[in-house]
gemmi code that builds the backbone of each chain (N, CA, C; Angstrom):
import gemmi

chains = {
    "A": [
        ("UNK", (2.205, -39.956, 31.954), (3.519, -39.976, 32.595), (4.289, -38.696, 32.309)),
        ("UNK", (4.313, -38.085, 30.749), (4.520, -37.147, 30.607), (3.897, -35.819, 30.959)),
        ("UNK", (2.681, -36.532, 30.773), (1.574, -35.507, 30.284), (1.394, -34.317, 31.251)),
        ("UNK", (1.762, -34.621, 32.739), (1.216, -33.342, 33.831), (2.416, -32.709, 33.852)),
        ("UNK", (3.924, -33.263, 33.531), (4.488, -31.881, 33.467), (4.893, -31.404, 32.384)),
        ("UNK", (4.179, -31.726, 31.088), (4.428, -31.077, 29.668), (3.397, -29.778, 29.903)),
        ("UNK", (1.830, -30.319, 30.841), (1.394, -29.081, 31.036), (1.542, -28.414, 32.202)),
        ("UNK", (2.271, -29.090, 32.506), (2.747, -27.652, 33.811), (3.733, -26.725, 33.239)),
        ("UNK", (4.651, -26.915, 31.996), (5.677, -26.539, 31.505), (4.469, -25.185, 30.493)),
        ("UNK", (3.323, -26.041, 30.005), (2.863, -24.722, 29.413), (2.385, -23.827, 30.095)),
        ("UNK", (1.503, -23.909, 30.852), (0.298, -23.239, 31.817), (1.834, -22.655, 32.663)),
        ("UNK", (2.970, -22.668, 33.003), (3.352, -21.730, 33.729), (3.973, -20.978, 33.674)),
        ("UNK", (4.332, -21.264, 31.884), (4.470, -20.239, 31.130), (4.232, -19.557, 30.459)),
        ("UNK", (4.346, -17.953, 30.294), (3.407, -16.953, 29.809), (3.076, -16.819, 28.268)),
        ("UNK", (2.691, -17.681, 27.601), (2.217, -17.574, 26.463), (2.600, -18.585, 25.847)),
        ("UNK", (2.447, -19.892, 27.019), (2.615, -21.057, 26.208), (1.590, -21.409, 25.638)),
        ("UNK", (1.973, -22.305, 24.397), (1.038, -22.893, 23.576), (0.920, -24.154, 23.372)),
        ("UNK", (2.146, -25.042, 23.517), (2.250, -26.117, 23.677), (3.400, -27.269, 23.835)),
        ("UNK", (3.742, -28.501, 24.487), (5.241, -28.677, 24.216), (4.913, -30.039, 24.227)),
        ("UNK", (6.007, -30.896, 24.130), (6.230, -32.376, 23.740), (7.262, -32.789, 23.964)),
        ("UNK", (7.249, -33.964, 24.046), (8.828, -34.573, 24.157), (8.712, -35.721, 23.242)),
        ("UNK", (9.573, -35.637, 22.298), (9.930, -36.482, 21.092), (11.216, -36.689, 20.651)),
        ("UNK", (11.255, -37.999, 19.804), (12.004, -38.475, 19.301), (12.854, -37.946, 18.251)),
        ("UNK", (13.958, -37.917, 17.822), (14.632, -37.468, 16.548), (14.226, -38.274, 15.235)),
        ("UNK", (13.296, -39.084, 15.202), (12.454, -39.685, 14.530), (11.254, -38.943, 13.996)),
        ("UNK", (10.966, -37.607, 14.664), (9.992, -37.295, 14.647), (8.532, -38.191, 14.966)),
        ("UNK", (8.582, -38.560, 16.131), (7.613, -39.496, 16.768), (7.048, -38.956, 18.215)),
        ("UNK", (6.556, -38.449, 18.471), (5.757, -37.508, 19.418), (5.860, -39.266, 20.686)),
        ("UNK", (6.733, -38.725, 22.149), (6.131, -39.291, 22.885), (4.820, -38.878, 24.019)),
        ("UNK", (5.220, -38.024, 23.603), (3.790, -37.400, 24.282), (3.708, -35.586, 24.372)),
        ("UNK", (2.551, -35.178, 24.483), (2.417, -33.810, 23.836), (1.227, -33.116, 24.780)),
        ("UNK", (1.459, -32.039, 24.979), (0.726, -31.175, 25.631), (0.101, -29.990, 25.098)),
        ("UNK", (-0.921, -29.634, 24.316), (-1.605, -28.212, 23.179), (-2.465, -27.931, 24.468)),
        ("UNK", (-2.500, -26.278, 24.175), (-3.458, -25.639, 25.286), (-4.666, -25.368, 23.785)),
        ("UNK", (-5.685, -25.984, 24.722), (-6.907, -26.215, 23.289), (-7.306, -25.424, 22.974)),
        ("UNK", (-7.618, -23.926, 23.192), (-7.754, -22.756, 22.775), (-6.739, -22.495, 21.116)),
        ("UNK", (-5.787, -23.237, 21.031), (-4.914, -23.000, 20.003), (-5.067, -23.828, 18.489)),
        ("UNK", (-4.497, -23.122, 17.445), (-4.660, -23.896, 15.921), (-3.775, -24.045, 15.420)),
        ("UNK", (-2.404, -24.111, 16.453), (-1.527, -24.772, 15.588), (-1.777, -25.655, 15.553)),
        ("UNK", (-0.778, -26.827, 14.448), (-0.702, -27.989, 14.255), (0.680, -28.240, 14.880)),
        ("UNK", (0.794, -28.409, 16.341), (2.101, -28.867, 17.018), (2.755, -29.800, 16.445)),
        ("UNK", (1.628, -31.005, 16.105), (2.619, -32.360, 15.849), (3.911, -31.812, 14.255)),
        ("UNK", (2.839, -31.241, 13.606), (3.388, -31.071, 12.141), (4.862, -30.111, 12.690)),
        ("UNK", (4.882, -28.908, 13.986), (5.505, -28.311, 13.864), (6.784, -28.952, 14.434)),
        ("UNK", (6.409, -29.913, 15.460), (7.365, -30.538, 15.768), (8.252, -31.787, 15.189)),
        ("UNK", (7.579, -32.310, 14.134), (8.109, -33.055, 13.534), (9.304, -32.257, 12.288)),
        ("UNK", (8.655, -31.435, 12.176), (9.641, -30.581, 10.788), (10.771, -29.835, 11.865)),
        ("UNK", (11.126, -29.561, 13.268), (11.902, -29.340, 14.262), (12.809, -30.245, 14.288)),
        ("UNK", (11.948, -31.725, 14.355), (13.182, -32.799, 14.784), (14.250, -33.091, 13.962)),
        ("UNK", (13.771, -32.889, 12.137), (14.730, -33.038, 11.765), (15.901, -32.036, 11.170)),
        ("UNK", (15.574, -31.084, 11.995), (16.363, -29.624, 11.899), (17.134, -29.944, 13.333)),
        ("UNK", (16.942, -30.300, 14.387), (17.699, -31.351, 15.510), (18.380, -32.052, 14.677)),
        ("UNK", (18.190, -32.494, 13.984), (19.205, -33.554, 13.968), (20.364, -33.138, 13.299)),
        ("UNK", (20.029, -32.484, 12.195), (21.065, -31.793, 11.675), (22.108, -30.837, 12.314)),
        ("UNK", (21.307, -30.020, 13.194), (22.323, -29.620, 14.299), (22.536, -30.442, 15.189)),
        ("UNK", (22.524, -31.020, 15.422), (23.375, -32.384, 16.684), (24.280, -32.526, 15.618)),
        ("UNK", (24.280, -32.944, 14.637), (25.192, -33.976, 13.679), (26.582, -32.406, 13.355)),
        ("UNK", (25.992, -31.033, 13.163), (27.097, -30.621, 13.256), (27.980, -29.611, 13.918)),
        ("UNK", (27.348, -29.438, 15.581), (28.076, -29.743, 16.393), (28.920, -30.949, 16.641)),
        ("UNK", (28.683, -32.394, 16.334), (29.541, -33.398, 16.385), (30.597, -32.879, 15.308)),
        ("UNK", (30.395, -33.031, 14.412), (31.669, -32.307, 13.207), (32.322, -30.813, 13.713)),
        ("UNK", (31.978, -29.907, 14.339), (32.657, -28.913, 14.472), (33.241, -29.133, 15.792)),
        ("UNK", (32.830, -30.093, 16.425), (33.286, -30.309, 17.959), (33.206, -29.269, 18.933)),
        ("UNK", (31.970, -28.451, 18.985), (31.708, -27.607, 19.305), (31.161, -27.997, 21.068)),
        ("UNK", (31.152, -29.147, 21.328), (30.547, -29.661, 22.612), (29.312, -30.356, 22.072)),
        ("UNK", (28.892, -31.059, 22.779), (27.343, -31.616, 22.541), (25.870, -30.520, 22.635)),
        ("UNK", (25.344, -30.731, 21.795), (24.278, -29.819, 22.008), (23.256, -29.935, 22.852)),
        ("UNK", (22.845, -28.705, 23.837), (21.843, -29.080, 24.875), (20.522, -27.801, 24.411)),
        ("UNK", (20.921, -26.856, 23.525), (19.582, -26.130, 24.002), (19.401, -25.637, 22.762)),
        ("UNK", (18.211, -25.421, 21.529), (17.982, -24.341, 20.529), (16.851, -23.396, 20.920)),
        ("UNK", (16.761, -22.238, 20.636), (15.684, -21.297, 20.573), (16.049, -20.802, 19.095)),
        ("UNK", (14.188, -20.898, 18.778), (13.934, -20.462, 17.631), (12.995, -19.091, 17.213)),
        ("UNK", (13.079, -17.968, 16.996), (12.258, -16.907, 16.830), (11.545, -16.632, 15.828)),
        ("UNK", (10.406, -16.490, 15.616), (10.028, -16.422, 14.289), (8.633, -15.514, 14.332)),
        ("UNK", (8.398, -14.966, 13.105), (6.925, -13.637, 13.790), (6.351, -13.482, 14.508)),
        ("UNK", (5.396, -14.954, 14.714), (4.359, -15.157, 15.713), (4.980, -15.962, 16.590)),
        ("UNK", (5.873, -16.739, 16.583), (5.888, -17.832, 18.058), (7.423, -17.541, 18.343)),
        ("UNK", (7.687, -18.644, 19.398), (8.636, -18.894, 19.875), (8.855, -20.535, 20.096)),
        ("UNK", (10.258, -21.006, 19.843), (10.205, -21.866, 20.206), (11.443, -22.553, 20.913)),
        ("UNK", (11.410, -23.556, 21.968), (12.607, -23.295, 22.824), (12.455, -24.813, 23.170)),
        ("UNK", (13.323, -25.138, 22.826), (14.283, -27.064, 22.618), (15.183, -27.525, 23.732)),
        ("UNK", (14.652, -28.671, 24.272), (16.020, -29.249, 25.515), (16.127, -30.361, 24.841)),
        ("UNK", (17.870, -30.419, 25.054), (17.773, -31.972, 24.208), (18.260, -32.821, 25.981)),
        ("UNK", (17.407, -33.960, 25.442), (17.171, -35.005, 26.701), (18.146, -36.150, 26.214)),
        ("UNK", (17.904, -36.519, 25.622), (19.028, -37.610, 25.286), (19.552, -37.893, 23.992)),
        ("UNK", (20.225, -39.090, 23.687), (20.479, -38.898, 22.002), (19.558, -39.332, 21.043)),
        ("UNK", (18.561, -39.243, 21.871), (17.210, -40.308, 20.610), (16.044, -38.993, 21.371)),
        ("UNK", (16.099, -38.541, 22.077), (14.924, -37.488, 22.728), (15.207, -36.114, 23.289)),
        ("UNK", (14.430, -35.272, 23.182), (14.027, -34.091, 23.129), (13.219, -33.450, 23.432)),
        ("UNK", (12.890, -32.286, 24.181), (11.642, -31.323, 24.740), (11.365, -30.241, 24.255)),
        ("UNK", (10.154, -29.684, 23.505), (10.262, -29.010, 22.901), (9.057, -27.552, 23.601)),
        ("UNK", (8.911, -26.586, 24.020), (8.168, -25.760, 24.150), (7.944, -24.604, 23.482)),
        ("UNK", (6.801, -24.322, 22.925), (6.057, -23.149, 21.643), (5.568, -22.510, 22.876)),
        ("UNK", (5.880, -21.106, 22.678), (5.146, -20.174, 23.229), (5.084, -18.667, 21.771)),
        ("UNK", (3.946, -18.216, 22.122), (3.526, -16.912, 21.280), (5.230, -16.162, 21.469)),
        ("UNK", (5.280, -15.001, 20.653), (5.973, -14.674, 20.789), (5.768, -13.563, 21.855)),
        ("UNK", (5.962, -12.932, 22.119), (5.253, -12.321, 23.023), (5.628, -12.832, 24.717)),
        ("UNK", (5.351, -14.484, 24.499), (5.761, -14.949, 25.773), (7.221, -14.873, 26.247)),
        ("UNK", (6.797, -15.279, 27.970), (8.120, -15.286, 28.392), (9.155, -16.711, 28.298)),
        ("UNK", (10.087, -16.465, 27.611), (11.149, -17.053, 26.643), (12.119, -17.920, 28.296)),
        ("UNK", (12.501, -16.660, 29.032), (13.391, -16.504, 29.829), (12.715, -17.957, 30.885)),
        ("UNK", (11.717, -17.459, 30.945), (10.865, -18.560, 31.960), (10.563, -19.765, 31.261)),
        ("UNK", (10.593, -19.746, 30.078), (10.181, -20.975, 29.392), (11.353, -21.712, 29.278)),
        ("UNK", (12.662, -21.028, 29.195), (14.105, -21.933, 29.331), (14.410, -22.715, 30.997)),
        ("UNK", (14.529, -21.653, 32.095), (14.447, -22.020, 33.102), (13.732, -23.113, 33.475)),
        ("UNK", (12.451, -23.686, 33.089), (11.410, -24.458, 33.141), (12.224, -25.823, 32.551)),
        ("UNK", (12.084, -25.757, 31.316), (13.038, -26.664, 30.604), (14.133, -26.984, 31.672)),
        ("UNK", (15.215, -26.263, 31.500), (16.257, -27.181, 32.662), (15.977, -27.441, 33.711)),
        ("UNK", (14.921, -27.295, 34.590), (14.267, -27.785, 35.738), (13.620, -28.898, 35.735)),
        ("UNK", (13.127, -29.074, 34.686), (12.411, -30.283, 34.197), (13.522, -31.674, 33.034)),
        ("UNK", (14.013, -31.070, 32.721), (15.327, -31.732, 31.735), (15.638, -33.600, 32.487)),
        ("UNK", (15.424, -33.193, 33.780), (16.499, -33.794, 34.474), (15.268, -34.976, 35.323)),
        ("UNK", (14.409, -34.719, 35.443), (13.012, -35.237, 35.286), (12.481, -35.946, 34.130)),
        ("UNK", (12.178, -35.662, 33.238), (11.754, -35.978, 32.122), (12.744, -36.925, 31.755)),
        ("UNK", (13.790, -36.979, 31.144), (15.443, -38.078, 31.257), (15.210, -38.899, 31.805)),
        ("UNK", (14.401, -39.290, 32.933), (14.527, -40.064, 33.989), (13.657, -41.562, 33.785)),
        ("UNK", (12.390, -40.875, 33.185), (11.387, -41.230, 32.652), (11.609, -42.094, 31.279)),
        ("UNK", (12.890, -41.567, 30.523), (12.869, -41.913, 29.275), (13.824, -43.443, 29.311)),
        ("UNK", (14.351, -44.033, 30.029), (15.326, -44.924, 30.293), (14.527, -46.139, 30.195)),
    ],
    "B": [
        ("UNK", (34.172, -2.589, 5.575), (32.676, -2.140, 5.295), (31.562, -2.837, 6.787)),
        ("UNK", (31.946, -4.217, 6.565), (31.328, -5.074, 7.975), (31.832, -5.081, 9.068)),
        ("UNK", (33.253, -5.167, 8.550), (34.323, -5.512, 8.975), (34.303, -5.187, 10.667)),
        ("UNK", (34.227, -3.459, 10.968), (34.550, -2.609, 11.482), (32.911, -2.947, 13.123)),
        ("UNK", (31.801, -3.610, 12.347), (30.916, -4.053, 13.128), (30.844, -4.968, 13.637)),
        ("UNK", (31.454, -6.285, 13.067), (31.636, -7.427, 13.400), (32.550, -7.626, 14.505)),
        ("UNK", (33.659, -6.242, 14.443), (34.614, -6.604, 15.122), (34.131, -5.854, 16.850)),
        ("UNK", (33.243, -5.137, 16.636), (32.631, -4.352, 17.836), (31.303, -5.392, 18.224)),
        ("UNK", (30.866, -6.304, 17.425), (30.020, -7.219, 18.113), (30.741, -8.140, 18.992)),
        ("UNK", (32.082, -8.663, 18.281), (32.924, -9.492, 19.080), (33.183, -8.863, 20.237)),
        ("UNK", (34.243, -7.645, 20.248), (34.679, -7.109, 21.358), (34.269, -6.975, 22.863)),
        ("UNK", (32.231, -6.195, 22.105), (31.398, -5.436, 23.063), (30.751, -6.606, 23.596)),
        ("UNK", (31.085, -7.766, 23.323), (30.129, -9.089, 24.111), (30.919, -9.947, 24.851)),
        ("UNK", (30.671, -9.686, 26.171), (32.234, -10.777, 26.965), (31.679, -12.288, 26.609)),
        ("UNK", (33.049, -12.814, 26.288), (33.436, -14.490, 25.730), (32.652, -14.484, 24.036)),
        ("UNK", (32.854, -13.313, 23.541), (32.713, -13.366, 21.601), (33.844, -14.062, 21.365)),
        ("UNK", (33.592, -14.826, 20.731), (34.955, -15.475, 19.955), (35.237, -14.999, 17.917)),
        ("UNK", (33.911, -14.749, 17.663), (34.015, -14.616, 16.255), (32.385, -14.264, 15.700)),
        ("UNK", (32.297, -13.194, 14.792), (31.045, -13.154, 13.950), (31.698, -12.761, 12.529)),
        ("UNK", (29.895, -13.112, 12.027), (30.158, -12.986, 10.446), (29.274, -13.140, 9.926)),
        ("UNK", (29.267, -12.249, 8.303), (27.853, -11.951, 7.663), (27.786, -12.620, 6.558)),
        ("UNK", (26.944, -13.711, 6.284), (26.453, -14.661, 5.108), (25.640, -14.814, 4.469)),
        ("UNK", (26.032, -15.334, 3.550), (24.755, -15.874, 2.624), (24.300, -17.111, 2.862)),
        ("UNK", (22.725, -17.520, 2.411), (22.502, -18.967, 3.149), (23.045, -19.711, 2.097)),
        ("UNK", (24.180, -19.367, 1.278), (24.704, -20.444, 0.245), (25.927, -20.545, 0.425)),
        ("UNK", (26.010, -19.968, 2.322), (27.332, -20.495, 2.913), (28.768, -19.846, 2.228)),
        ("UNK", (28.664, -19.040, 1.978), (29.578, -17.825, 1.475), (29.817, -16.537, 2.184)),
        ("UNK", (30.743, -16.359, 2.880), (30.834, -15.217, 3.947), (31.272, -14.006, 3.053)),
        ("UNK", (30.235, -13.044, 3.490), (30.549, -11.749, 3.243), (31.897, -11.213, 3.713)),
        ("UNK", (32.021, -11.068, 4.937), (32.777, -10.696, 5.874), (32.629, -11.005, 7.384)),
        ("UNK", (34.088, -11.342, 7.826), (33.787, -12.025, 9.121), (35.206, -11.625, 9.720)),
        ("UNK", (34.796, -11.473, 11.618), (35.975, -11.351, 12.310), (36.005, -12.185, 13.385)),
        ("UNK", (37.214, -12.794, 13.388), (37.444, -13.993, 14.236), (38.606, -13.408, 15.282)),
        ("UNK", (38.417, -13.643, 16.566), (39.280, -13.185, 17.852), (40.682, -13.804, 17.460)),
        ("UNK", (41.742, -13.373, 17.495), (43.018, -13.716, 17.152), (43.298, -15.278, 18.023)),
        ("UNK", (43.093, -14.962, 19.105), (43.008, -15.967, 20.351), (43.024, -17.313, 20.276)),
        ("UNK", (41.487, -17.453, 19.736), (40.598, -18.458, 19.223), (40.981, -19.574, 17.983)),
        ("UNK", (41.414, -20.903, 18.310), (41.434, -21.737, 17.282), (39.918, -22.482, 16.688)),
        ("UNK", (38.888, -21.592, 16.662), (38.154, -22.148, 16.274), (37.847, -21.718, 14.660)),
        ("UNK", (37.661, -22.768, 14.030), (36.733, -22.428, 12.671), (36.315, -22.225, 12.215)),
        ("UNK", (35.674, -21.038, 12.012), (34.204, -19.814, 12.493), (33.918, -20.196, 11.000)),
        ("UNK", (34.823, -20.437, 9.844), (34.413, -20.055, 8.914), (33.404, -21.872, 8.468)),
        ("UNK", (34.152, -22.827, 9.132), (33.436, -24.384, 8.905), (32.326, -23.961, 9.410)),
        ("UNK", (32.336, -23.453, 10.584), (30.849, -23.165, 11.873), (30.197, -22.817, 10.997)),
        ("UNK", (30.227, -21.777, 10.267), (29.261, -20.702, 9.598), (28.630, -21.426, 8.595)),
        ("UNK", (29.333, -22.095, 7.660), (29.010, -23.525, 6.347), (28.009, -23.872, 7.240)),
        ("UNK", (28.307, -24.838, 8.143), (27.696, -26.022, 8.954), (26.096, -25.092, 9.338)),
        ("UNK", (26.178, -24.174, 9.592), (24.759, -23.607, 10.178), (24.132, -23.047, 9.198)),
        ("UNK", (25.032, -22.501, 8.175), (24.123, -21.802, 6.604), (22.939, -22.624, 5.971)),
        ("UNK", (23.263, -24.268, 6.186), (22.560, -25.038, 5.573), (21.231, -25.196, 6.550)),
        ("UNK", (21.930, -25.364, 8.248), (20.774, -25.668, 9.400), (19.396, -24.395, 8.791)),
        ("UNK", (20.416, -23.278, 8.925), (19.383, -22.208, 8.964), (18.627, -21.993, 7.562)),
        ("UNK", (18.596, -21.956, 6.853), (17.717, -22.338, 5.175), (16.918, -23.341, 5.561)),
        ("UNK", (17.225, -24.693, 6.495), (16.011, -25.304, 6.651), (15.229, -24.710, 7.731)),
        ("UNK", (15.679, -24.337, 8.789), (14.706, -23.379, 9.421), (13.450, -22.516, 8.829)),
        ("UNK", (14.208, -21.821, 8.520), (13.905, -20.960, 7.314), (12.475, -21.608, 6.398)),
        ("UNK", (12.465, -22.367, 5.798), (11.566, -23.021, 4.900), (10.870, -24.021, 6.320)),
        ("UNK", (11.120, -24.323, 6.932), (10.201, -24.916, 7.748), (9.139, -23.916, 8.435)),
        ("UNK", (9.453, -22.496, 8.505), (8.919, -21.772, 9.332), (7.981, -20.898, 8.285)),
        ("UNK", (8.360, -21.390, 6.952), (7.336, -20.801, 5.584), (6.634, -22.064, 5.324)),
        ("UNK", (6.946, -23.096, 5.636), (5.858, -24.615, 6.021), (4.531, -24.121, 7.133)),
        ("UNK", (5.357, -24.081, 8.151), (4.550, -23.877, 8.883), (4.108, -22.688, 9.186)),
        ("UNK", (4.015, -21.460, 8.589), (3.501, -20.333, 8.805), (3.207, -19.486, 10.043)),
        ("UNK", (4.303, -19.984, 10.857), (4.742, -19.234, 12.183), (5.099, -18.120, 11.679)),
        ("UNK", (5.252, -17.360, 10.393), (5.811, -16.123, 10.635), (7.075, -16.219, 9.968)),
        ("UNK", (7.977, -15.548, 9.379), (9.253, -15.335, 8.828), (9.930, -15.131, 10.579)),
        ("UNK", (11.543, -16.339, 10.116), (12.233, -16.805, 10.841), (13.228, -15.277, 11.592)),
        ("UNK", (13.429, -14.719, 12.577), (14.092, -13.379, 12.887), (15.480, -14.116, 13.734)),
        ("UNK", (15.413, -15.075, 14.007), (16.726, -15.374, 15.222), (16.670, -16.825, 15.458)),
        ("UNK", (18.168, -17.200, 15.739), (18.127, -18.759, 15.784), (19.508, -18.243, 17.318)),
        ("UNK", (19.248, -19.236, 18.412), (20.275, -19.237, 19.481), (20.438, -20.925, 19.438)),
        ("UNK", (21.557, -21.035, 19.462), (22.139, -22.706, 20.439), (23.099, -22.828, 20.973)),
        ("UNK", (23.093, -23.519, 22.299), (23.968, -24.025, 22.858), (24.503, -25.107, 22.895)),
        ("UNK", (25.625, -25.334, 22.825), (26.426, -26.694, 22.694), (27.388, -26.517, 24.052)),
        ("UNK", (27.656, -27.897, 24.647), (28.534, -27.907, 25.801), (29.961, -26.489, 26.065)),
        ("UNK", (30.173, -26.133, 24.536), (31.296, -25.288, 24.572), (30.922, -23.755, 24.678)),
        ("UNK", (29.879, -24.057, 23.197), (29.715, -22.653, 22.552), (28.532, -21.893, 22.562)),
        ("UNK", (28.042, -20.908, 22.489), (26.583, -20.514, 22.201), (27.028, -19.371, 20.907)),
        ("UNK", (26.351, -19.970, 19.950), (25.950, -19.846, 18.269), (24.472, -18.599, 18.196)),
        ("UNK", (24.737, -17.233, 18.282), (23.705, -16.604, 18.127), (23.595, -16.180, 16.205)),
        ("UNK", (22.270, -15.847, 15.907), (22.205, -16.055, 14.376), (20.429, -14.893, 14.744)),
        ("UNK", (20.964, -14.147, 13.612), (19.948, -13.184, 13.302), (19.791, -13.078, 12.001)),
        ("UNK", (18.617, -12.949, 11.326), (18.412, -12.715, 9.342), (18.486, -11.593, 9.273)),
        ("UNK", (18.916, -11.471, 8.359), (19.015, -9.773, 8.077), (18.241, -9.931, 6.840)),
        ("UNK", (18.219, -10.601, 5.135), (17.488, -10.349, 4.715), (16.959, -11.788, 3.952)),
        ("UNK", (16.110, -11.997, 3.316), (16.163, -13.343, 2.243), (17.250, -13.675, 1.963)),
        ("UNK", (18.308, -13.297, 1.901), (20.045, -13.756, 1.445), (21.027, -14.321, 2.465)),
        ("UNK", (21.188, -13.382, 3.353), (21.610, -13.382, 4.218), (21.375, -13.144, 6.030)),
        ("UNK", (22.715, -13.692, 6.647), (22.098, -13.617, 8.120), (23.306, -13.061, 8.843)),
        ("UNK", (23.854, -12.670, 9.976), (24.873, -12.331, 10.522), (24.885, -13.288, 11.873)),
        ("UNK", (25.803, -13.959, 11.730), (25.894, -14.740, 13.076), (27.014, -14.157, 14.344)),
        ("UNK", (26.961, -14.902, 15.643), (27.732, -14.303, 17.170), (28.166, -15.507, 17.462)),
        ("UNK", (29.435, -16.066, 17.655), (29.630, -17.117, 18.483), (30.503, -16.635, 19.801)),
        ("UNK", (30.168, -17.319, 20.986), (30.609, -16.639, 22.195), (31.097, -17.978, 22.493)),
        ("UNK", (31.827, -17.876, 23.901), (32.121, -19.432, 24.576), (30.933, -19.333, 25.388)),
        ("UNK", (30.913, -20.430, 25.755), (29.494, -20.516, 26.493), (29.255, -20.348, 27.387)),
        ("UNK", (30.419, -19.908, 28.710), (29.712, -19.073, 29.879), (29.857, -16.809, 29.226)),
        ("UNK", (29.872, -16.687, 27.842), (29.621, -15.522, 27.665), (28.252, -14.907, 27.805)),
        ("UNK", (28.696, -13.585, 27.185), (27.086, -12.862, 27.860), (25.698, -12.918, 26.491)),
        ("UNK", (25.227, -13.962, 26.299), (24.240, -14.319, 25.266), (23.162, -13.020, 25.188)),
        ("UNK", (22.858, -12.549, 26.092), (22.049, -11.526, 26.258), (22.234, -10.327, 25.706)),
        ("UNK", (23.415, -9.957, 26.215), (24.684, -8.835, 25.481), (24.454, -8.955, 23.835)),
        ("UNK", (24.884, -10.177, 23.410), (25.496, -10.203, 22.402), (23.826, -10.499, 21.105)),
        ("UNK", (22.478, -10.873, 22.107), (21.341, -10.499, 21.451), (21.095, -8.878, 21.143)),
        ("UNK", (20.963, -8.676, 22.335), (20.531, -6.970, 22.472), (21.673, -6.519, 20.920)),
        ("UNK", (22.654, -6.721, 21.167), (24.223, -6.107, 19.644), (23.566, -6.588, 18.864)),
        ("UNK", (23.510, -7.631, 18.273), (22.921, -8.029, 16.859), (21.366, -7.263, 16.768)),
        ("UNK", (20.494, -7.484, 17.497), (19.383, -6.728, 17.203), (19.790, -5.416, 16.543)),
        ("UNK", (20.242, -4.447, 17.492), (20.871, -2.808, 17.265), (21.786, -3.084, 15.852)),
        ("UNK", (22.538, -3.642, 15.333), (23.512, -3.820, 14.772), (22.908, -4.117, 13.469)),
        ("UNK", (21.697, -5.047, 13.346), (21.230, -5.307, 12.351), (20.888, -4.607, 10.802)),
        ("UNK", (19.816, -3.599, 11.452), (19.159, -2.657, 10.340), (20.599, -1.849, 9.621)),
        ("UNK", (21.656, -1.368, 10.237), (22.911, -1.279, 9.950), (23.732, -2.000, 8.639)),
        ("UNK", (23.776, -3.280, 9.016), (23.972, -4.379, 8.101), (23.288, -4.841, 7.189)),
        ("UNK", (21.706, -4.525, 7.176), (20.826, -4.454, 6.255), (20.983, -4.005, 5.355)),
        ("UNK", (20.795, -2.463, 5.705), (21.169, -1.506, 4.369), (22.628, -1.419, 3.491)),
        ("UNK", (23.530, -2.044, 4.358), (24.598, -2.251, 3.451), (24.705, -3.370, 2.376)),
        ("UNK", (23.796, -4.011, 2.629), (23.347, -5.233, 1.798), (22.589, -4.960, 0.536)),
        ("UNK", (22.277, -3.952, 0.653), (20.885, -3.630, -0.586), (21.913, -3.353, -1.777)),
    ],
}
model = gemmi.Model(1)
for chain_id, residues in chains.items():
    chain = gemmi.Chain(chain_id)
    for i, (resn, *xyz) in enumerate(residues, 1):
        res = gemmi.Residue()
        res.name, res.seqid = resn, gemmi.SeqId(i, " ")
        for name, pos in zip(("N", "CA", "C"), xyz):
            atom = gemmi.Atom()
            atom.name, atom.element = name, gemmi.Element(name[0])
            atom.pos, atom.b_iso = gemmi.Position(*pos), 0.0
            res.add_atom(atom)
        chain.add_residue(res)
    model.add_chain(chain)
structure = gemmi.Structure()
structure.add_model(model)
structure.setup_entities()
C-alpha cells in the first residue's frame, strides 16, 4: 500500500537510498531500501523518530507553528523528513551527493497521499 | 567579535529574524536578534542545543558521517543550524516564507570564519 510510492520516492530520486513511513514510536509502517545498499535503515530510522519527537515537542513549547519538515546533513547521507500526522512520518535517505531539492519536492507531493492512507 | 556576523547573517537573508553561536550545553556565545521580532531566540536556541547533541550522537551511532547541518520547518519558522566545531554550532532563524537558501549559502561562507574564532 505503501510500498510503490516509498519506491517511487527513491528511484526518482538522485541518490536515493531509501525511505519509510513510520511511527513516532519508532515502528516502521512500511519501508522501501534500494538493495544495492548497507545501511541499516530501520536502525537509522528508529534513532530519527525519537529525535522527531523531541522536536515536535519543542516547537509545541516555543510555539513556533507545528512542525512539517527536518533535513538532516551529515558526511555521507542525507536525510529529509515529512511529518504526516501526529503519530506518523516520511522519511527519505539519500547519499549525500543526491538531489536534496528533488527529494523535498517529492515528499510534499506525496505528503498528501500517503496521509490519506494512514486514517 | 560574532556579533558583527551574526548581525550580517540576519540582515543579508530576507525574513532573518535572529542568529546565534552556541554551545551544545545551550549557552550562547553571542547572538543577534532583529529588534522587530518578539521571538525568544534565546529559549529557541536551549530547546534545539539539546535536539542537536542528539543528532549529533545518533549520527556517531549510526556512522553516516559527522553531523554538518540541521534545517526545520515549523508552520511559522524555518530554524537553519550548522556545526562549526565539537562544542559548538551557529544557528539562522528566518520566518518561514524567508529565503532558506540565502541564509544556507551565509552560514556555509560564514562558517570557517566563526570557526577560527572559536579555537
Amino acid at each position: 500500500m505503501f510500498a510503490e510510492v516509498l519506491r517511487s520516492l527513491v528511484e526518482q530520486t538522485s541518490g536515493g537510498v531509501g525511505a519509510v513511513v513510520m511511527g513516532y514510536d519508532g515502528i516502521a509502517v512500511d519501508q522501501y531500501l534500494r538493495p544495492i545498499d548497507d545501511i541499516d535503515l530501520g536502525l537509522v530510522a528508529v534513532e530519527y523518530a525519537n529525535i522527531l519527537k523531541e522536536i515536535k515537542n519543542a516547537a509545541e513549547i516555543l510555539q513556533t507553528g507545528e512542525l512539517e519538515e527536518v533535513s538532516i546533513l551529515s558526511g555521507g547521507y542525507q536525510v529529509l523528513i515529512r511529518i504526516l500526522s501526529d503519530e506518523y512520518f516520511v522519511g527519505l535517505m539519500l547519499r549525500r551527493e543526491g538531489n536534496a531539492g528533488k527529494g523535498r519536492f517529492l515528499l510534499m507531493r506525496e505528503a498528501p497521499g500517503l496521509r490519506a492512507q494512514l486514517v
